[in-house]
C-alpha positions in Angstrom: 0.0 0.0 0.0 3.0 2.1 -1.0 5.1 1.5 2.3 8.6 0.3 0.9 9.0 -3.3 1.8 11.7 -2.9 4.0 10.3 -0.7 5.7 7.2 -2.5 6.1 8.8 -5.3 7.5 9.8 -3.6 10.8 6.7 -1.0 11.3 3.7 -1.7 13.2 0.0 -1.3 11.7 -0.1 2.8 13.1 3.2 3.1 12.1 2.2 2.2 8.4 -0.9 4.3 9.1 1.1 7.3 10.0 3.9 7.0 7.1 1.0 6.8 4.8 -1.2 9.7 5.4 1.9 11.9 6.0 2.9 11.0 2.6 -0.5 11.0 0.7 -2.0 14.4 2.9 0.7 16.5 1.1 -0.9 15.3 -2.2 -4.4 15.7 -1.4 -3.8 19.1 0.6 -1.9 20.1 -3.1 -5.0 19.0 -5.2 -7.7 20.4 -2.1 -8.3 17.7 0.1 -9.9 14.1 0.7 -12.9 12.5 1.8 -12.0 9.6 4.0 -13.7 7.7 6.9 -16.9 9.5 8.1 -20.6 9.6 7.5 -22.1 11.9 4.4 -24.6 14.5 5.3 -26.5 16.4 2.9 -23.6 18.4 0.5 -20.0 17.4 2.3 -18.4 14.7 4.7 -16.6 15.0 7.8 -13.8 12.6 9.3 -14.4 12.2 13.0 -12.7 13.8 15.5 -13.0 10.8 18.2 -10.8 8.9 16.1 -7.2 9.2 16.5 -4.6 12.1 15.7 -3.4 10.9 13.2 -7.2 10.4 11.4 -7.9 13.6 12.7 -5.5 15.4 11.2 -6.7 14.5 7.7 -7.7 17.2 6.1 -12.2 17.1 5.2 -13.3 17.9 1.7 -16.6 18.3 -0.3 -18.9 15.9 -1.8 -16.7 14.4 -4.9 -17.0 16.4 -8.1 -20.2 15.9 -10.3 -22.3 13.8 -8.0 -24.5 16.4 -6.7 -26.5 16.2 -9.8 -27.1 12.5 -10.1 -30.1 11.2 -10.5 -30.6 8.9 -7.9 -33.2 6.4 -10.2 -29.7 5.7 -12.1 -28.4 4.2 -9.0 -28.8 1.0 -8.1 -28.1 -0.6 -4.2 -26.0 -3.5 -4.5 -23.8 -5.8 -2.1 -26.6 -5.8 0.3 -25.3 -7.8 3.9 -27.1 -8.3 7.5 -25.5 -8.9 10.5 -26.9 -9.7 13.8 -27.3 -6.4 16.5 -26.6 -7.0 20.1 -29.5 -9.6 20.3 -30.3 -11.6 17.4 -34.4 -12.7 18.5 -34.9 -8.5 17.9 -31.6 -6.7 15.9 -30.7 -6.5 13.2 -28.3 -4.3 10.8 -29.3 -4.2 6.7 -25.8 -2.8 5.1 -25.4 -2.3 1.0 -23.1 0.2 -1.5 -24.1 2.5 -3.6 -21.6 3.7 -6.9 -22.2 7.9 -6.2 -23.4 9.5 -3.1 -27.1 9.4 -3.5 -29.2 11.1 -1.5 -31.6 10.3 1.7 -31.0 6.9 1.9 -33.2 4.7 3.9 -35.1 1.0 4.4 -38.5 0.1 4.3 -39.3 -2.9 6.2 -42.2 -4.8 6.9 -44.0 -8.6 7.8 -45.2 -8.5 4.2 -44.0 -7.7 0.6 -47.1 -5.3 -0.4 -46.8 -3.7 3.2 -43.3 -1.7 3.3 -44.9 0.8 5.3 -42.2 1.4 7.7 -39.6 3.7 6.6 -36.0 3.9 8.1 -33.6 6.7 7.3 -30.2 5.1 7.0 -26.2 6.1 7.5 -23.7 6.4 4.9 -19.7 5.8 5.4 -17.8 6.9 3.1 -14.5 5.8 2.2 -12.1 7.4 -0.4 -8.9 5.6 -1.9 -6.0 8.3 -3.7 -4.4 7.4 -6.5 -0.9 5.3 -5.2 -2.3 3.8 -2.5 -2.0 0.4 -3.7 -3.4 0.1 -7.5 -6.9 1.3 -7.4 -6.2 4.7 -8.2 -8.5 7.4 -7.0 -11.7 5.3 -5.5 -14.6 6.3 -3.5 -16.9 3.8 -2.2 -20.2 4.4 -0.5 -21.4 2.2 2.0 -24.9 2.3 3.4 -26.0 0.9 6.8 -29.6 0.9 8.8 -29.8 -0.4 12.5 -32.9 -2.3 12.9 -34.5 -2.8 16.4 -37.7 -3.5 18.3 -38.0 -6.6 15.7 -40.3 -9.8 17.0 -38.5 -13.2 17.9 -39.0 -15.9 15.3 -40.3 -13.4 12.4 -39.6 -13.1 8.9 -39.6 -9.4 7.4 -39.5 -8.0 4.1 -37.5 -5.1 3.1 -35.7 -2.9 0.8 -33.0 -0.5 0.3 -33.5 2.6 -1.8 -32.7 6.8 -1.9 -34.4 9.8 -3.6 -35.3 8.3 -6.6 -35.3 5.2 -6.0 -38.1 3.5 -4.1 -37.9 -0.1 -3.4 -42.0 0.0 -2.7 -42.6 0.9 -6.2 -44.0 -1.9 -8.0 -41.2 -1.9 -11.1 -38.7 -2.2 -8.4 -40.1 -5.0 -6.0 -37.8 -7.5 -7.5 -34.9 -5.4 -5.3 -36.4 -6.7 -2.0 -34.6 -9.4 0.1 -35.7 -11.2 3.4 -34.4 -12.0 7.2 -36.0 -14.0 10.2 -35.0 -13.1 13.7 -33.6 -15.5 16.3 -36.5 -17.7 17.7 -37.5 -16.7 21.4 -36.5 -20.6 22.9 -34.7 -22.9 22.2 -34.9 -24.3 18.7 -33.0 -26.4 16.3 -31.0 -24.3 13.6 -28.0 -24.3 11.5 -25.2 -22.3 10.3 -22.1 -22.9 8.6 -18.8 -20.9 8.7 -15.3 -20.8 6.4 -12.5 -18.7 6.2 -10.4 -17.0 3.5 -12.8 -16.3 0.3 -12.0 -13.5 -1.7 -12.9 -13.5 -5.0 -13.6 -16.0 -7.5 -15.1 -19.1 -9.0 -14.6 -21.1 -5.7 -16.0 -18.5 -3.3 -19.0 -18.4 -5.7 -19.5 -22.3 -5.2 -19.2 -22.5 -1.8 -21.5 -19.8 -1.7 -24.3 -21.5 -3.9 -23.6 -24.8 -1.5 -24.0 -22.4 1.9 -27.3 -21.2 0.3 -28.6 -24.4 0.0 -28.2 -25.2 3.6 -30.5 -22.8 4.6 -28.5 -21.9 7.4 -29.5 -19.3 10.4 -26.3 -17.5 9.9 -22.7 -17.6 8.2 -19.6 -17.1 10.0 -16.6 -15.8 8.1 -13.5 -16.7 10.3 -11.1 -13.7 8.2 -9.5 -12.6 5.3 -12.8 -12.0 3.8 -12.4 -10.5 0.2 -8.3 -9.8 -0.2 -8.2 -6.2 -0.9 -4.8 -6.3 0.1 -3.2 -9.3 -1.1 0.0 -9.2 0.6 -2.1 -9.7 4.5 0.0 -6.6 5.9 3.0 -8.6 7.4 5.9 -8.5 5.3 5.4 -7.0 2.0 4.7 -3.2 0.7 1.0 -4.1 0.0 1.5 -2.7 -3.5 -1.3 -4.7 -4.7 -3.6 -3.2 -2.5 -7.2 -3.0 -4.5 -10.2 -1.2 -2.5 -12.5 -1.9 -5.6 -12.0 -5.4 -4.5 -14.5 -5.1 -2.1 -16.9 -4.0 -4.8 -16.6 -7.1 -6.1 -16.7 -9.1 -3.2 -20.2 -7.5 -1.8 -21.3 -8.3 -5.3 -20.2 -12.0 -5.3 -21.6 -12.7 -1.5 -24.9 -10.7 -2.0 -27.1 -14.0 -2.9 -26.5 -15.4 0.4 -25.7 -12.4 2.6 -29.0 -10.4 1.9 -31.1 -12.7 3.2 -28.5 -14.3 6.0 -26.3 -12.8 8.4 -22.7 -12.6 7.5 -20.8 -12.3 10.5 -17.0 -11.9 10.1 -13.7 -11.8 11.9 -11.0 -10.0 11.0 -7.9 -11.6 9.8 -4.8 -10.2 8.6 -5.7 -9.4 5.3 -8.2 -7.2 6.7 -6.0 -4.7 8.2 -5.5 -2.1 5.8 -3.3 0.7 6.5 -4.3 3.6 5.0 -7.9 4.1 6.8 -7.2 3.9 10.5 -3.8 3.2 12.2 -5.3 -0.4 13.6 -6.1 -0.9 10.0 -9.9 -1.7 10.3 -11.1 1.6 9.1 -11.9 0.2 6.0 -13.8 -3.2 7.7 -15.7 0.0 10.1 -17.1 1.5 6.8 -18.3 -1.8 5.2 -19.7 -3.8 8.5 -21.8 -3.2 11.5 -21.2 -5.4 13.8 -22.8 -6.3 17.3 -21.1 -3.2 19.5 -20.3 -5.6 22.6 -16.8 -6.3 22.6 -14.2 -4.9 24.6 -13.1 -1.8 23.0 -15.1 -1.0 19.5 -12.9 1.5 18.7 -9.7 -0.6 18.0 -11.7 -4.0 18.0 -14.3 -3.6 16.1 -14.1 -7.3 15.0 -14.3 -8.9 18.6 -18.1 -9.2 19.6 -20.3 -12.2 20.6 -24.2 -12.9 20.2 -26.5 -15.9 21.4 -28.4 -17.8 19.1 -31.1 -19.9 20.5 -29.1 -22.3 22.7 -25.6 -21.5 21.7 -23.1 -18.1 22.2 -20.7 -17.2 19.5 -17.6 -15.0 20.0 -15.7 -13.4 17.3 -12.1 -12.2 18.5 -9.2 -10.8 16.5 -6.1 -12.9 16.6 -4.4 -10.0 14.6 -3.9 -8.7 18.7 -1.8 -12.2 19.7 0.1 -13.1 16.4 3.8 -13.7 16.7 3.5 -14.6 13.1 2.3 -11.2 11.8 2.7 -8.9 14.5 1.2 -5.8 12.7 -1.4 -5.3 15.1 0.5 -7.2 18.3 -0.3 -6.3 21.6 -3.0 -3.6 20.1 -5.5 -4.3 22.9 -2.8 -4.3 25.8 -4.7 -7.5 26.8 -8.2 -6.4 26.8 -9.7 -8.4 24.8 -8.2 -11.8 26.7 -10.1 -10.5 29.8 -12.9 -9.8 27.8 -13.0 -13.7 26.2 -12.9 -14.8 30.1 -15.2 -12.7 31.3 -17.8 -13.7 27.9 -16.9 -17.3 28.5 -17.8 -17.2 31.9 -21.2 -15.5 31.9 -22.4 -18.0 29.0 -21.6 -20.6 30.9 -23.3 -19.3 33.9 -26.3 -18.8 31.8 -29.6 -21.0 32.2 -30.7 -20.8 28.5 -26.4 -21.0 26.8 -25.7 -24.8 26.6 -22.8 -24.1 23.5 -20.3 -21.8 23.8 -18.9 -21.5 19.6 -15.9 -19.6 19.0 -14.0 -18.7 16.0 -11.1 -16.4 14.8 -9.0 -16.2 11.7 -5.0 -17.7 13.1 -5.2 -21.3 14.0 -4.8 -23.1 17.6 -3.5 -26.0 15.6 -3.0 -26.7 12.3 0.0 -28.6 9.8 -0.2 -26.6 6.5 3.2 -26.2 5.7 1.9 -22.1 4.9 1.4 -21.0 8.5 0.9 -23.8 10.6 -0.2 -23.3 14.4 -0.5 -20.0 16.1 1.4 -19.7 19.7 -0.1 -16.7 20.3 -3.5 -18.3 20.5 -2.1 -21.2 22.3 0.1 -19.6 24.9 -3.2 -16.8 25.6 -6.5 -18.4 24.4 -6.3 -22.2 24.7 -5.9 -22.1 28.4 -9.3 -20.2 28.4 -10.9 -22.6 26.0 -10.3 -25.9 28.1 -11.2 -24.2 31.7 -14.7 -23.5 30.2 -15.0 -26.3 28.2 -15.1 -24.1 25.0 -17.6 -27.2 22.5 -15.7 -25.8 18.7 -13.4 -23.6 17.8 -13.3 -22.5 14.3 -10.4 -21.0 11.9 -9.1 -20.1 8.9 -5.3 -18.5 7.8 -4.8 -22.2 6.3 -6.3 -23.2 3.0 -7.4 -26.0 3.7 -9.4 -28.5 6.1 -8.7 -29.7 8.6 -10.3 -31.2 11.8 -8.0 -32.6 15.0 -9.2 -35.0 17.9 -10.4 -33.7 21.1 -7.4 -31.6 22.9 -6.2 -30.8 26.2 -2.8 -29.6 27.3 -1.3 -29.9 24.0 -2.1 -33.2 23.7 -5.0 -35.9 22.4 -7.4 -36.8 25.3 -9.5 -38.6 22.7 -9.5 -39.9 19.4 -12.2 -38.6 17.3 -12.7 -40.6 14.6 -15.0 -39.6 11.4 -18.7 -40.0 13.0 -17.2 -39.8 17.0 -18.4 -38.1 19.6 -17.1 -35.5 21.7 -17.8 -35.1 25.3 -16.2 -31.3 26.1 -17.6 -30.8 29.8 -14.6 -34.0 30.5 -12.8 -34.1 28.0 -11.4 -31.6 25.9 -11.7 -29.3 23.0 -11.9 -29.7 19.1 -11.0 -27.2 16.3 -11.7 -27.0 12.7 -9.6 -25.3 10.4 -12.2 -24.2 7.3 -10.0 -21.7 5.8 -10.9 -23.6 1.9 -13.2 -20.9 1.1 -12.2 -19.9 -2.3 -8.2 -18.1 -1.7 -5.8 -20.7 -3.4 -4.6 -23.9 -1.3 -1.7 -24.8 0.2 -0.1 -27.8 1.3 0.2 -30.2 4.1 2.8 -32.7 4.9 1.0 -35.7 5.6 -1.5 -37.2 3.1 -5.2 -36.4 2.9 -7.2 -38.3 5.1 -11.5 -37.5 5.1 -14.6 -39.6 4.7 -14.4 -42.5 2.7 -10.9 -42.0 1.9 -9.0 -42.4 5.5 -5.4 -42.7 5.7 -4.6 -42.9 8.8 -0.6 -41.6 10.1 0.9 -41.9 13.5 2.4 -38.8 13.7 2.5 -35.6 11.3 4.9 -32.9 11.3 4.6 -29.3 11.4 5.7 -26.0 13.9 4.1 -23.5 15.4 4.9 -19.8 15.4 6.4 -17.8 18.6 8.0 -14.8 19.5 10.9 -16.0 18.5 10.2 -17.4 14.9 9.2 -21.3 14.2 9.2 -24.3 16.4 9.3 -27.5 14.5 6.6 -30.1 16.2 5.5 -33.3 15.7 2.0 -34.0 16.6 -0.6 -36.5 16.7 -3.8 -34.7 16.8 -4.4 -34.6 13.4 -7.4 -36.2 12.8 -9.1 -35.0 9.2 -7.3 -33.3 6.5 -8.8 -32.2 3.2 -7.1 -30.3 0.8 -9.7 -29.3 -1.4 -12.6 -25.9 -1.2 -15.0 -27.0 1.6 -17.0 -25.4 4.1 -19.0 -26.3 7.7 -22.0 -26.9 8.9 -23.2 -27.0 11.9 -26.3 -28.3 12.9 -27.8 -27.7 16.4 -30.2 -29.7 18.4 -31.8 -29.1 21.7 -32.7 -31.5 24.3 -34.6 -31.5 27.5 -33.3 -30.5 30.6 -30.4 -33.4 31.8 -30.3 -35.1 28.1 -27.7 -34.5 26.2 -27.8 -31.9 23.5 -25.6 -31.7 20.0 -23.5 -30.2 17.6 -23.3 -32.0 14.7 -20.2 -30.8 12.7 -19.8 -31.4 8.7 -17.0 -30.4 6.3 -18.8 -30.0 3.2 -16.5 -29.9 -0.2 -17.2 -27.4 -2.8 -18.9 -30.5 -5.1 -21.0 -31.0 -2.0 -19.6 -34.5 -0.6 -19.4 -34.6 2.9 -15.6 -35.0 3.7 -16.1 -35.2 7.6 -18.8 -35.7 10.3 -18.7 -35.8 14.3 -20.8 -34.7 16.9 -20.1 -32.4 20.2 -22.6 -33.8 23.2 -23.1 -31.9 26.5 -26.2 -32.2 29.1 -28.7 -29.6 28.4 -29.4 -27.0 31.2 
């Protein structure tokens, strides 16, 4: 993202941030300015003065030359997404783009298609790209967001997205509308599904097709979502850096992620430098996110919900990676008290029997590309098995793969293809679903999934620490695919004192099932 590479190897995220704007505000002071981070209002766009001083001192510009006059009926909303609020059974957030910067954008909503009575006005973040910042060239991108509330548990609405000129009631234009159903009120069986590392292309369009087909509750997108900046901001001068990428990855998800909530974390190609010194500027334009986590202004990515019987939590390894230590240490260990403090009030609560959590750097994986984490291991595991964490899901490797229940390092349990995990004695299992559509890497042992088990001893990888890699052999390798794939998970309550269940599937991109096991614990 025009940081010379050597100097990008040694600088942190802000530092990138800062060498960036001081280089690029010159230029846009020269030519009158820039319109970055902030929210249009009627003729102009301000950047926000809580954010940091280096953001601040950005210099604010008008409305970009000519689109005052647009007609807005010329303007279609695309790359419409939903995510979950705070509570799932009664928020939710409707997000889309827009090409120029229409005006009065809002939502109608409502329980039927012919009754869009209800009209919400709606917030626009704007985000603008100068020329040499990567290879877009000047780029301004719109992005449109409306925070619903007050919804009813277990109901399906109807709505659409529009601006002056462009009503989604009118009857030419009810072809534009798209769907959501709340979280049910009790306890219910559902389904969602998760990957990690998409981006753009044939295989992400697959996958998404499959996912669709699922009819799942929710998604969850365990990082690197589209690869605007190819290089993942470790090591490289991000000269490839592409924000119309994102156009074109709100275009590709838009089938599934209008009518199902696409709920990400941030990996490290999702730190981009030039919007915000902790590089999420760019991922604070395009997402809203639930607003729970520990600190929303440098975390935005780290949140958690509760879905019928089962929490979620999204964290951000990006803030424990020795691998790519961009954004190292960002929360000064917020966010790890934050995790113990979620994980135990869910599993204090009456109505939480799962507690689900995923993040984009793997707990433990053999790719030969990146391998295990010991960030996460040395700061998260420890919290996973004292709470009896039931799945952890990640991505960062391109590929699947699945281990036997863990504790200490070390197999408690063999899970075999179709097994079943106790967690409450005996340990925790990740999935690594990071096969989403980026290219594939590598592992060192051979494949091993349903109906084509090969069964090794011993495989042999390393894991990243502060001081660089740590060969390991290890034995918890349970399931490994090397192929585009995808979960599902499919929940299903139980009466008090019976046992309830996960029932985990790796799906490959031609649909065959390439792995199947079960997570069992006694329902509150």
């Amino acid at each position: 993202m025009g940081v010379p590479e050597k100097l990008a190897e040694r600088m942190s995220m802000a530092e990138r941030h800062e060498y960036l704007r001081s280089r690029f505000s010159r230029r846009t002071l020269i030519r009158g300015g820039a319109v970055t981070l902030g929210t249009v209002a009627a003729g102009g766009a301000f950047v926000p003065g809580a954010a940091t001083p280096a953001a601040a001192a950005t210099p604010a510009a008008p409305a970009p030359r000519g689109t005052e006059h647009v007609d807005g009926a010329l303007a279609a909303p695309f790359g419409r997404h939903l995510a979950w609020g705070n509570d799932p059974r009664t928020e939710v957030t409707v997000s889309w783009q827009v090409t120029v910067a229409v005006k009065r954008p809002f939502i109608r909503i409502g329980a039927h298609p012919w009754d869009l009575s209800r009209k919400i006005d709606a917030e626009v973040r704007t985000l603008y790209t100068p020329a040499g910042v990567g290879a877009s060239g000047d780029h301004t991108q719109y992005y449109v967001h409306a925070r619903l509330s007050h919804l009813r548990p277990g109901q399906t609405y109807y709505y659409g997205v529009g601006h002056h000129g462009f009503d989604p009631a009118e009857p030419h234009l009810l072809g534009t509308l798209g769907t959501f159903t709340t979280a049910p009120a009790r306890k219910a069986p559902f389904t969602f599904t998760a990957f990690g590392d998409e981006g753009v292309g044939y295989h992400g369009l697959a996958n998404n097709a499959l996912i669709l087909g699922q009819n799942p509750a929710f998604h969850l997108h365990a990082g690197d979502i589209a690869y605007g900046d190819p290089s993942g901001a470790g090591k490289t001068a991000d000269t490839g850096f592409d924000s119309r990428t994102w156009d074109q990855f709100l275009h590709q998800t838009e089938s599934v992620a209008k009518q199902i909530p696409w709920m990400p974390a941030y990996g490290n190609h999702d730190m981009e430098a030039w919007y915000s010194p902790n590089g999420y500027g760019g991922e604070e334009a395009r997402w809203s996110l639930p607003d729970n986590g520990p600190d929303a202004a440098n975390l935005p990515g780290v949140y958690s919900f509760v879905y019928g019987n089962t929490a979620v939590i999204s964290l951000d390894a990006n803030d424990i990676s020795y691998e790519i230590p961009a954004n190292l240490g960002i929360s000064g260990g917020t966010q790890t008290r934050w995790l113990e403090a979620q994980l135990k009030k869910f599993r204090a609560a009456r109505d939480v029997d799962f507690v689900v959590v995923f993040f984009h750097h793997c707990a433990y994986c053999t790719s030969t590309a990146h391998a295990s984490e010991g960030g996460v291991r040395q700061e998260w595991v420890p919290l996973f098995e004292k709470y009896t964490v039931d799945l952890v899901i990640n991505g960062h490797n391109h590929q699947y793969e699945r281990t036997d229940v863990i504790k200490g390092d070390t197999v408690t349990k063999k899970l075999p293809i179709g097994g079943t995990a106790y967690p409450e004695t005996e340990g925790v299992v990740y999935v690594t679903a990071g096969a989403a559509g980026r290219s594939l890497y590598a592992f060192t042992a051979p494949d091993t999934y349903e109906g084509h088990e090969h069964e090794v001893e011993s495989v042999s990888s390393f894991v990243n620490l502060k001081d660089g890699k740590k060969p390991e052999t290890v034995a918890w390798s349970r399931v490994r695919y090397l192929d585009y794939s995808f979960l599902r998970v499919d929940v299903t309550p139980a009466p008090k004192g019976r046992h309830t269940t996960l029932t985990v599937s790796g799906i490959a991109e031609t649909g065959e099932r390439i792995d199947h096991f079960t997570v069992a614990r006694r329902a509150k």
